[in-house]
C-alpha positions in Angstrom: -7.6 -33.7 31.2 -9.6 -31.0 32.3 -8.8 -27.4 30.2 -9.0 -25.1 33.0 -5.7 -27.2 34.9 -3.9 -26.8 31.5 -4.6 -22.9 31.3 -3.3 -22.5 34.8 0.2 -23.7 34.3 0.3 -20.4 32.0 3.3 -18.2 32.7 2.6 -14.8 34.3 5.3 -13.1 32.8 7.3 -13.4 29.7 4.5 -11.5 27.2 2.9 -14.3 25.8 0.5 -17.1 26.3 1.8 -20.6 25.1 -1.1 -22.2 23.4 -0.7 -26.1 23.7 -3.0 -27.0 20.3 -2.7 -25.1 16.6 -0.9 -22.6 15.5 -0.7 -19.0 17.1 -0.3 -15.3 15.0 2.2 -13.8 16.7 0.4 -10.9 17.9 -1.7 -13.0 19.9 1.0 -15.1 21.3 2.6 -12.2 22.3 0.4 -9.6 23.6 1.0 -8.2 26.8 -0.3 -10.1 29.7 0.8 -8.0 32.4 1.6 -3.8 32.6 5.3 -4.4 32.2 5.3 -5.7 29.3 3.4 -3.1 27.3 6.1 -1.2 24.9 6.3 2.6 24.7 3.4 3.5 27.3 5.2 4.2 30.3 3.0 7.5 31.3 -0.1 5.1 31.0 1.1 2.3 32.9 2.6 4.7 35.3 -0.6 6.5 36.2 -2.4 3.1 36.4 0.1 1.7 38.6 -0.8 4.9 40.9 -4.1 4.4 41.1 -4.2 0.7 41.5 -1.8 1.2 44.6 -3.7 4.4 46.1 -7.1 2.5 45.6 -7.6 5.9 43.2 -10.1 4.3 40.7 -12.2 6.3 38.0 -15.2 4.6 37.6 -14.6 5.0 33.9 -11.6 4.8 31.4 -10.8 5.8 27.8 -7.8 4.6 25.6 -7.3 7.0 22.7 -4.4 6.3 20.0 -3.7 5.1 16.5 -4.1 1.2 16.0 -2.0 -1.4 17.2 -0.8 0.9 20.0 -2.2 -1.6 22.9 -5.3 0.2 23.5 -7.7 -2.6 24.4 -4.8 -4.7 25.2 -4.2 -2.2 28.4 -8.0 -2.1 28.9 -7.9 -5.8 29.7 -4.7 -6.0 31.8 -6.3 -3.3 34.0 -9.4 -5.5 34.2 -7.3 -8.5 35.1 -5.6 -6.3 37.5 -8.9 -5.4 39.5 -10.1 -8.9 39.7 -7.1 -10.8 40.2 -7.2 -12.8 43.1 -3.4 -12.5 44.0 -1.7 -9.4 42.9 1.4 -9.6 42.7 3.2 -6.9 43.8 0.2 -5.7 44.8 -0.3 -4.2 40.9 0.0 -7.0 38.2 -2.2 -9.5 37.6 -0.9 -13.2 38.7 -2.7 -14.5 35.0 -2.5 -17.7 37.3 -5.9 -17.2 39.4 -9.3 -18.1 37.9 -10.5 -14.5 37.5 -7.3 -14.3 35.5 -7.6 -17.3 33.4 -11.1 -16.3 32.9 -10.3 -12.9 31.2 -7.7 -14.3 29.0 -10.1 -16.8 27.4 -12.5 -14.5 26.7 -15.1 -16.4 28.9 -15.1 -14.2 32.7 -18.3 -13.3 32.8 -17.4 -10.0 35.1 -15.7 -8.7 32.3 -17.5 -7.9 28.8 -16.2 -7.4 25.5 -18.5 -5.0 23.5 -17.5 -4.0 19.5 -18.5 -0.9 19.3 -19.0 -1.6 15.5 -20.7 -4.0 15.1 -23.3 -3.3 18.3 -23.6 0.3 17.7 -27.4 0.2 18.7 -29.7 1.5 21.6 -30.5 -1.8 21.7 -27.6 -3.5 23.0 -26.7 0.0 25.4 -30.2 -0.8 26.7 -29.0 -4.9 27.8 -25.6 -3.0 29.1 -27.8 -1.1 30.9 -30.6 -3.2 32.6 -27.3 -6.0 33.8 -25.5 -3.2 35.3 -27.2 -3.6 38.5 -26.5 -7.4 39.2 -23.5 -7.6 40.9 -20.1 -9.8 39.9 -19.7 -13.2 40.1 -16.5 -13.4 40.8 -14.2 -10.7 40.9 -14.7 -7.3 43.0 -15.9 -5.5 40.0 -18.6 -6.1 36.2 -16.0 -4.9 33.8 -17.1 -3.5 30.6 -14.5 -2.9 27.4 -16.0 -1.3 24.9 -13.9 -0.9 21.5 -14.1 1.5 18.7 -16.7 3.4 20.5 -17.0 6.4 18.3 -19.0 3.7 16.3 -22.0 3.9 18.6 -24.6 5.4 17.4 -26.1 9.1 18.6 -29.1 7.3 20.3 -26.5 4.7 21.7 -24.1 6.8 23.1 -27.1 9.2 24.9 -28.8 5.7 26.2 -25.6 5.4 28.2 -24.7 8.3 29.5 -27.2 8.3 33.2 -25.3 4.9 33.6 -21.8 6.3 32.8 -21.8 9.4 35.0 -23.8 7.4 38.2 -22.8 3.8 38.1 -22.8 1.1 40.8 -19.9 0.9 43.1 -19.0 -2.7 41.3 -19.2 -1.0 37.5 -16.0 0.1 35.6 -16.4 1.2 32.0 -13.3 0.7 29.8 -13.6 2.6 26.4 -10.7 2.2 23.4 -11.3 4.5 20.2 -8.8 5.6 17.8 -11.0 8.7 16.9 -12.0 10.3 20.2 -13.4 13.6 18.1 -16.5 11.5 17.2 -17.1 10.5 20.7 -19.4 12.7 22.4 -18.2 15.4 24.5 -21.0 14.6 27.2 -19.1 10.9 27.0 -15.4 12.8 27.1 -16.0 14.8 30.0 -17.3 11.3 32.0 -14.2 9.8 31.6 -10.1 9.3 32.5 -8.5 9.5 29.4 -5.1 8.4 28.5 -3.5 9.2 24.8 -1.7 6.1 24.1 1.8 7.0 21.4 2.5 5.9 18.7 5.3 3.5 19.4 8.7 4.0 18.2 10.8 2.6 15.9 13.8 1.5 18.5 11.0 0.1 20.8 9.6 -1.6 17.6 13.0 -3.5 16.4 13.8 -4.4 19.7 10.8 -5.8 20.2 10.8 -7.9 17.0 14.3 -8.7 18.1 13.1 -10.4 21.1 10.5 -12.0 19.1 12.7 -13.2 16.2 15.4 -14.5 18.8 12.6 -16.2 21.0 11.1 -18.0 17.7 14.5 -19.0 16.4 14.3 -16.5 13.6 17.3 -14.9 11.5 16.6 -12.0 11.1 18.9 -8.7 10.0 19.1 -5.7 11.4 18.0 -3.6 8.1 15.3 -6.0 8.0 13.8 -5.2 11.3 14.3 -1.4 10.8 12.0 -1.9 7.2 9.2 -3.9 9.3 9.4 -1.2 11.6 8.9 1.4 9.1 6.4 -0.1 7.6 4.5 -0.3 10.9 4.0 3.4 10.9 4.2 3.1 15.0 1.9 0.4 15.3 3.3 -2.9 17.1 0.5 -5.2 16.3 1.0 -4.1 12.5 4.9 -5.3 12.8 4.1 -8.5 14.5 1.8 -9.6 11.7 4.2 -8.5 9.0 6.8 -10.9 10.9 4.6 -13.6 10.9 4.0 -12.7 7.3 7.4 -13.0 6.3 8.3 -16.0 8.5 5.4 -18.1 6.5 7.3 -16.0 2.9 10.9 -16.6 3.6 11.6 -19.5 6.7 14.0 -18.9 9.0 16.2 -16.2 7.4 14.8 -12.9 6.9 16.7 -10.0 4.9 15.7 -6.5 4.1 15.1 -7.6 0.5 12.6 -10.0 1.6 10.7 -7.0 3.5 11.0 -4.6 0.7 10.0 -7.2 -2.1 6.7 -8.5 0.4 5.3 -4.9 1.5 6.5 -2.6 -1.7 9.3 -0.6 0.5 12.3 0.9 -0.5 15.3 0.2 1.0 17.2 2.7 2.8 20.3 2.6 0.9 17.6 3.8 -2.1 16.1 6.4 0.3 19.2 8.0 1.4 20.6 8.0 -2.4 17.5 9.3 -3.4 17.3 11.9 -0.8 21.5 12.8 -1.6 20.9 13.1 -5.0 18.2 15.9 -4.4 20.7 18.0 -1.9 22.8 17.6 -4.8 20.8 19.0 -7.8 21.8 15.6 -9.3 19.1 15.2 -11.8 20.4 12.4 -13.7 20.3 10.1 -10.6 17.3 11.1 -9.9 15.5 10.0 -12.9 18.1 6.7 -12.6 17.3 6.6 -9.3 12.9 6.2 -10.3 13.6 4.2 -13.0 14.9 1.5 -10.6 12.6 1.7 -8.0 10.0 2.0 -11.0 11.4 -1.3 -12.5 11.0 -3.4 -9.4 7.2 -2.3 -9.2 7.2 -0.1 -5.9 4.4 2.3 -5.3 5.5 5.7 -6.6 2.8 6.7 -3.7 4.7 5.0 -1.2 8.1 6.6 -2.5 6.9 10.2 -1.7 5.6 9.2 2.0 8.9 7.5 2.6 11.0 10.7 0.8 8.6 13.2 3.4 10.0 11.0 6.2 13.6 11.0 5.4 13.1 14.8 5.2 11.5 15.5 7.9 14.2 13.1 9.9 16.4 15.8 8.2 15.1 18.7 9.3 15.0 17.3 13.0 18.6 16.5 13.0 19.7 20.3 11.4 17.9 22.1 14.2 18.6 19.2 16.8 22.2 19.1 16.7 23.8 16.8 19.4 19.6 16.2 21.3 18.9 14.6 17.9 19.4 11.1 19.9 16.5 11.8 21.7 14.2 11.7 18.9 13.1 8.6 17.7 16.2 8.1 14.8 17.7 4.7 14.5 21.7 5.4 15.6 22.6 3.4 12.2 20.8 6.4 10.3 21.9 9.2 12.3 25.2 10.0 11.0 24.2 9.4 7.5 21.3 12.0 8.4 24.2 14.2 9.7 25.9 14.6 6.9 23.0 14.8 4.8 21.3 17.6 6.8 25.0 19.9 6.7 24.1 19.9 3.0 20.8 22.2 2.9 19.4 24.9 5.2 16.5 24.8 7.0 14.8 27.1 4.6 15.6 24.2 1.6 14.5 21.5 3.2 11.2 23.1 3.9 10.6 24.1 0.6 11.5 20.6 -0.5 8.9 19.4 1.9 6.3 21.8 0.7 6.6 19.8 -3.1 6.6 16.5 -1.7 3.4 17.2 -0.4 1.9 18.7 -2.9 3.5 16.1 -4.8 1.8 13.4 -2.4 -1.7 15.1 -3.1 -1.7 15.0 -6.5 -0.4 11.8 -7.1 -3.7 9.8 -6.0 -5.6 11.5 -8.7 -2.7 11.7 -11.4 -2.7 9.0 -14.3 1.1 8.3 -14.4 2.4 8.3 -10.8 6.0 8.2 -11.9 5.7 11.2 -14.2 4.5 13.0 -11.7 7.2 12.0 -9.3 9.6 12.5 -11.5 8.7 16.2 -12.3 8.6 16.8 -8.6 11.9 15.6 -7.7 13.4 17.9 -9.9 11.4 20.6 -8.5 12.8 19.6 -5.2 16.5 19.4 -6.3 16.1 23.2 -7.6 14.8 24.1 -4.3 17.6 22.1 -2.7 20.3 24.3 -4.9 18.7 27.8 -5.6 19.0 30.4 -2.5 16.2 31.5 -0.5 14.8 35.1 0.0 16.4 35.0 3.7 19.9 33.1 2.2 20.5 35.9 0.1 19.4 38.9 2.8 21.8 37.6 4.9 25.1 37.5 2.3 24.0 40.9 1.8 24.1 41.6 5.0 27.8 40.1 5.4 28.8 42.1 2.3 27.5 45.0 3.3 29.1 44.9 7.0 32.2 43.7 6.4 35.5 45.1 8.5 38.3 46.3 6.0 41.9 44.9 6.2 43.4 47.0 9.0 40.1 47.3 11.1 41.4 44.7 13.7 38.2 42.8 13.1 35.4 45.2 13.7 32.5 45.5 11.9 32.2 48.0 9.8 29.5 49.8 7.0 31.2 49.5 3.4 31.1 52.7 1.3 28.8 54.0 -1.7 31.8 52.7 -3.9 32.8 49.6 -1.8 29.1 48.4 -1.8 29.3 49.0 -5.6 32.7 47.2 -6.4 31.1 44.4 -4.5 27.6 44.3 -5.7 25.2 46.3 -7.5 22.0 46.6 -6.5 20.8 46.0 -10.5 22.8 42.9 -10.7 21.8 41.3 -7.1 18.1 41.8 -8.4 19.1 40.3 -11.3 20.7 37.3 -9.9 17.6 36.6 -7.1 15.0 37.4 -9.5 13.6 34.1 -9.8 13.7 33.6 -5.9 12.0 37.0 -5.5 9.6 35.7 -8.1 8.2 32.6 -6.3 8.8 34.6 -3.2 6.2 37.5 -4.6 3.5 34.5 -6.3 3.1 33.2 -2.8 1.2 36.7 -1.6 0.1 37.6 -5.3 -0.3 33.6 -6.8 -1.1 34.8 -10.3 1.7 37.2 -10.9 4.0 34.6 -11.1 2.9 33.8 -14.7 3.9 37.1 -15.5 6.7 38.3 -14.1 8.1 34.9 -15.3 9.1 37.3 -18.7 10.2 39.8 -17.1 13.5 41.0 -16.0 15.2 44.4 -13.8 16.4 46.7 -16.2 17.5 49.4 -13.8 17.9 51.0 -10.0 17.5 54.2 -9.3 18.0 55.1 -5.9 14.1 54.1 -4.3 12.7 53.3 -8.1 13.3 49.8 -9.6 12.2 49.7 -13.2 11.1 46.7 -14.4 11.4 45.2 -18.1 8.7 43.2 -19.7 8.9 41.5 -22.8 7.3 43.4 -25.9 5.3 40.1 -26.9 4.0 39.7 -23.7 2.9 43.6 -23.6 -0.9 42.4 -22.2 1.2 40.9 -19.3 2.2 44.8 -18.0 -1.9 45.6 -17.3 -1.9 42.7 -14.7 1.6 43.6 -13.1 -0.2 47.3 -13.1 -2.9 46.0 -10.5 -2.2 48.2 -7.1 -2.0 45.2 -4.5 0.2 43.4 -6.9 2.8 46.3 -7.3 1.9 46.6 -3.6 3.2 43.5 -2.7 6.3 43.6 -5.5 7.3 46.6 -4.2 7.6 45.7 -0.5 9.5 42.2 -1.1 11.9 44.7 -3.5 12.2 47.0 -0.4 12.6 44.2 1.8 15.7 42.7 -0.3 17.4 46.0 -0.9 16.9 47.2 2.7 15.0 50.1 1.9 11.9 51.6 0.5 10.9 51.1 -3.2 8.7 52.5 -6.0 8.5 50.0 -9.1 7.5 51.1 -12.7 7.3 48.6 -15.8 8.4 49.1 -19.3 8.7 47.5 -22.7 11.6 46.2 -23.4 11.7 45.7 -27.5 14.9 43.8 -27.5 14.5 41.4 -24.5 13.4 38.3 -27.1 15.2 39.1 -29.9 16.3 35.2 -30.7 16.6 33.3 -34.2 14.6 31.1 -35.0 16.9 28.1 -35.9 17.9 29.0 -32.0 14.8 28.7 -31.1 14.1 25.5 -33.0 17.6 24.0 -31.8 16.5 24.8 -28.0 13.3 23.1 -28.7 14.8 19.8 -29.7 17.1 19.9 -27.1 14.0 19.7 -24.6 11.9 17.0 -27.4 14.6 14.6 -26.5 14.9 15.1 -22.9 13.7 11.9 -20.9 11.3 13.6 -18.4 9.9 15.9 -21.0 9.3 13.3 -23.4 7.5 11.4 -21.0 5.1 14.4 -20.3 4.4 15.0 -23.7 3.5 11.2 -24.1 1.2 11.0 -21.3 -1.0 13.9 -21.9 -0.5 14.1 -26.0 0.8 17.7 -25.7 3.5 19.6 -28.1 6.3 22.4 -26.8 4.4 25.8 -28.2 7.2 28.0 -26.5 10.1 27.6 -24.4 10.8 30.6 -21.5 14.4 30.7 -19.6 
């Protein structure tokens, strides 16, 4: 039987090719064959529709976007498109015709497939460009696709560029890249481009969904949503875990099968995890890693999920009720809800802030779950301890608030009320260690000495601060003018007007015994996080500051 009647009973719609011999991966059998049935690239299939219909034709294309976003994959159903022989609808290839058939095989010999790494030379630019001039054999239009081609060499890419900006009537150049700052600007400004989207996680899982039902697979809903996670907006990446998992598990697929295959958490784990740092809730936290630490997940991976499930948090705080719009499953949005009604905005950016840093370190650190550890209770502090603005703002309330028989009108508190309700000595005192990471982001090495310090008194504009006798070296580098600069305006900031600071000794401030001292320091010896510092890096506990 001849192999070209067999490729022509091929369906033209239904996203995949049926293959009558071997086996198929599943993102070949199911690549888009036709524009409607790309996922999540409506504005690119849109405009292409346009200009297929109004004969509006650049004479030179470029698909931009992360991988598996259907970059080349569009490239050849627009080639397909041009050459079909029967349109249907007068846009989407019929994948029926011979021009069709053709492209699909990978044999048309109007439409050429060029890696852009692995033919990155002038040479082959210089065989593109003398077989430019013969015309198709075929179809209306020589098609060429070239992929990744921010791999082409300088030389290369300037060899092409006379044929790219004047090219015959029956040329169309179809570029894919997923770094387009490496392509030349001269290249750039030649071409259409269109930005192809990462594609989201409900087009994702309903697109597995399809596959899974089409394929006869059991699959759970949790178990879609952690391929789709994993994906990281990349369909092609999803398909082939699928397939993956198919040849791992059969025909029933649960989340645990995902997590234990591609070293994800599940979410149950993530939104604990992420609870338990709203909460300040140390003790499930470190229960919490030594789970995920027992089953072998990537402490790595742990923080990149953690910075997701935050940043999901953030979106729904400020989103309110348009926090459907964004791309959050509807099975995680209420638990996100609730979750994000625990912190303010200003928390969960500061909690962000450590992950991150967290996340930087980690790939250099020698134990990846110390380091974890040690930042997720960094995080739940910041998840529990005020902010600068937090505590500006209850002043604010205190100091404007109506008396009894003011029938609700705002009104300035006295000298004597403010004092009854707050002094300004002892709201220093209680925000000092805000005001102090506040200050060691403009003045970074103050921080390691204000750390012993405390206010010891408010007078009208001067704030005198007391530092520790032992650490009487530490009062020089206060001392320095754009340090007590920048000291003094936070301080002015927080108490709402302008401030003068001095330092003094403070003879008394560490008078402790020594079997206190001794006590406190076993007390830390035996905690389970500091022990495991002290392990990893051989150290000892020389002095403890609170």
């Amino acid at each position: 039987m001849n192999p070209d009647s067999l490729a022509l009973a091929i369906p033209a719609s239904g996203g995949y090719i049926e293959q009558l011999m071997g086996y198929e991966v599943l993102a070949r059998k199911w690549r888009p064959q036709i524009f409607a049935d790309v996922i999540g690239q409506n504005h690119v299939v849109q405009t292409l529709h346009n200009a297929i219909c109004n004969n509006r034709l650049a004479h030179a294309y470029l698909f931009v976007g992360p991988r598996g976003t259907g970059k080349t994959t569009t490239a050849r159903i627009l080639a397909k498109a041009l050459n079909c022989q029967h349109r249907e609808g007068g846009v989407e290839p019929c994948n029926r015709c011979n021009s069709c058939v053709e492209i699909m095989k990978g044999s048309s010999l109007d439409v050429i497939e060029i890696d852009g790494a692995s033919n990155r030379g002038i040479d082959a630019i210089q065989e593109l460009r003398d077989n430019v001039r013969y015309a198709p054999v075929r179809g209306p239009y020589k098609i060429y696709i070239i992929d990744e081609v921010h791999m082409l060499t300088r030389e290369a890419s300037n060899a092409i560029l006379k044929t790219l900006e004047e090219p015959p009537p029956h040329v169309k150049f179809f570029f894919a890249t997923t770094e387009p700052q490496k392509v030349l600007t001269t290249i750039l400004s030649r071409c259409q481009r269109f930005d192809l989207r990462r594609i989201s996680i409900t087009d994702i899982t309903a697109q597995l969904r399809k596959i899974s039902n089409a394929e006869g697979i059991q699959t759970s809903d949790d178990a879609l949503l952690a391929i789709a996670r994993g994906a990281e907006g990349g369909l092609r990446d999803a398909e082939g875990a699928l397939d993956q998992l198919i040849s791992f598990r059969g025909k029933v697929i649960e989340e645990s099968d995902v997590l234990s295959v591609f070293g994800l958490i599940s979410r149950a784990q993530l939104e604990g995890l992420a609870g338990a740092i709203l909460d300040g809730d140390i003790p499930a936290i470190i229960a919490a890693i030594d789970e995920i630490d027992k089953i072998g997940k990537d402490m790595q991976r742990v923080v990149l999920e953690l910075l997701d499930q935050f940043r999901n948090l953030l979106i729904v705080l400020h989103a309110g009720k348009n926090a459907t719009a964004f791309d959050l499953p509807e099975t995680q949005l209420a638990t996100l809800q609730t979750q994000a009604a625990k912190c303010p905005a200003g928390r969960l950016l500061r909690i962000i802030e450590i992950l991150i840093e967290a996340e930087n370190r980690m790939r250099y650190a020698l134990s990846r779950r110390t380091m974890l550890e040690a930042a997720l209770i960094r995080a739940s502090r910041a998840a529990t301890v005020a902010t600068v603005d937090e505590l500006m703002k209850q002043i604010a309330v205190l100091q404007n608030t109506p008396p009894a028989d003011s029938g609700g009108a705002p009104a300035a508190l006295s000298v004597d009320e403010k004092k009854n309700v707050l002094t300004d000595l002892e709201r220093l005192k209680t925000a000092w260690p805000v005001l102090i990471e506040h200050i060691s982001k403009g003045v970074p090495h103050a921080r390691q000495y204000l750390m012993d310090t405390t206010p010891q008194s408010v007078t009208g504009p001067r704030v005198t601060i007391a530092v520790d006798l032992e650490f009487a070296a530490a009062r020089a580098s206060l001392e320095n003018p754009r340090t007590v600069m920048f000291i003094q305006k936070t301080l002015g900031r927080f108490l709402q007007r302008d401030i003068a600071v001095d330092f003094a000794l403070n003879p008394g401030a560490r008078n402790r015994s020594v079997s206190g001292a001794l006590d406190n320091k076993q007390k830390y010896y035996s905690h389970p996080v500091v022990r495991s510092v002290l392990e990893a890096f051989s150290g000892e506990i020389i002095e403890i500051r609170e």
